[in-house]
C-alpha positions in Angstrom: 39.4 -45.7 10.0 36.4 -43.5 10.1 36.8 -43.7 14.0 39.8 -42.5 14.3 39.7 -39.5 12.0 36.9 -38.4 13.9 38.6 -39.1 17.1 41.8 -36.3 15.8 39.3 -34.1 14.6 37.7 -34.1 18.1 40.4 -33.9 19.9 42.2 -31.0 17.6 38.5 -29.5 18.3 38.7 -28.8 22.0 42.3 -28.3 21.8 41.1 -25.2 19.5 38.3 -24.4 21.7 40.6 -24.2 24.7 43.3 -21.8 22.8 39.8 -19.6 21.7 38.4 -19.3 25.2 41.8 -18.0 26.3 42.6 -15.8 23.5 39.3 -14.4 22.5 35.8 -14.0 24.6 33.4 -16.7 23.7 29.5 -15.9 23.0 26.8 -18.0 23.5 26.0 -19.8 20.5 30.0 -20.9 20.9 29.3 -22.2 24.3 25.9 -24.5 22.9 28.1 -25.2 19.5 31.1 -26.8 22.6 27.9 -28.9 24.1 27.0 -30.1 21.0 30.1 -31.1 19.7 30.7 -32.5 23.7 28.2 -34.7 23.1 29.2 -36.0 20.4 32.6 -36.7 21.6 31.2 -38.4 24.6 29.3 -40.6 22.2 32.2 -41.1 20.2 34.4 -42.1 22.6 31.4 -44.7 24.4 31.8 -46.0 20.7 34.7 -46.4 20.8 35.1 -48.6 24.2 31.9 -51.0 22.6 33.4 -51.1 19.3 37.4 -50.9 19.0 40.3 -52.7 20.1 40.9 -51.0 23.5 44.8 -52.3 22.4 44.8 -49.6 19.8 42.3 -47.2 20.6 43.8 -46.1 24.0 47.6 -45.4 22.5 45.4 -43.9 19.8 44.0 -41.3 22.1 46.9 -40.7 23.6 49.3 -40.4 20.3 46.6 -38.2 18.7 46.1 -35.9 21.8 49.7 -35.4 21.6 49.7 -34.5 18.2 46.6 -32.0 17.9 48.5 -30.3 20.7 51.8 -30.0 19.2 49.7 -28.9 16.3 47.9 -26.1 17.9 51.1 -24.6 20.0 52.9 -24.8 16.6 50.7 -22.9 15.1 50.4 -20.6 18.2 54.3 -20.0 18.3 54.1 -18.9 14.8 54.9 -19.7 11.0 56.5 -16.4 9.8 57.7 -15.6 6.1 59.3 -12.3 5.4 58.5 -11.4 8.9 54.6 -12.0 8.3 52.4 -14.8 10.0 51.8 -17.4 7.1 49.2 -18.9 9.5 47.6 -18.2 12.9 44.9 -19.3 14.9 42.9 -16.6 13.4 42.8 -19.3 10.0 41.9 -22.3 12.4 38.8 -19.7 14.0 37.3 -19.1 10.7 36.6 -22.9 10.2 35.8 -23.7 13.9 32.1 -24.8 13.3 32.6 -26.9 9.9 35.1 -28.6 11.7 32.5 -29.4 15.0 30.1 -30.4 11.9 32.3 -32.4 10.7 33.1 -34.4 14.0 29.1 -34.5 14.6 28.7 -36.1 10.6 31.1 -38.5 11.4 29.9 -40.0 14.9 26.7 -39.9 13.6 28.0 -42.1 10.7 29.9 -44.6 13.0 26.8 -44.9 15.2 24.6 -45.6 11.9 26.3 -48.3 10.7 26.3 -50.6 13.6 22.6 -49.8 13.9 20.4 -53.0 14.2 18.1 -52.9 11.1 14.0 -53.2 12.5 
């Protein structure tokens, strides 16, 4: 289960992280903070092939990428009230890099505990 919160979580990352680079101008320590968190993705997913069920883990993918992006364009189109955004990606910015430590935490984690004890 721990797999596949971080695999939403890395997905609604770059989803983000695509939105930002379009919206806003990205600085440096963004670009090493996408690396980072690109590695862990790739080492999440390698997990994932050595580890899962490729029977649910590719619908998985698939189903969650779906979601994080009907997420993020929901969000883009707007939730109004009274005429004022309730939310906007400007929310979502604000917690961009506890959400890349969170994905990092968590692959770290999954890699841990299939670690061969020396």
């Amino acid at each position: 289960m721990l797999f596949y919160l971080a695999l939403f979580f890395a997905l609604l990352y770059f989803k983000i992280a695509r939105v930002h680079k379009k919206e806003q101008r990205v600085s440096s320590s963004v670009v090493a903070q996408h690396f980072v968190v690109g590695f862990a993705v790739v080492s999440l997913l390698a997990y994932g092939f050595m580890y899962e069920n490729l029977y649910w883990f590719l619908p998985l993918l698939f189903l969650f990428a779906i979601i994080a992006s009907l997420m993020i364009t929901a969000i883009q189109l707007g939730i109004f009230v009274n005429g004022k955004p309730l939310l906007g990606m400007t929310h979502f910015y604000r917690y961009f890099s506890i959400l890349s430590i969170a994905i990092v935490l968590l692959t770290v984690a999954l890699w841990m505990t299939h670690t061969p004890n020396i």
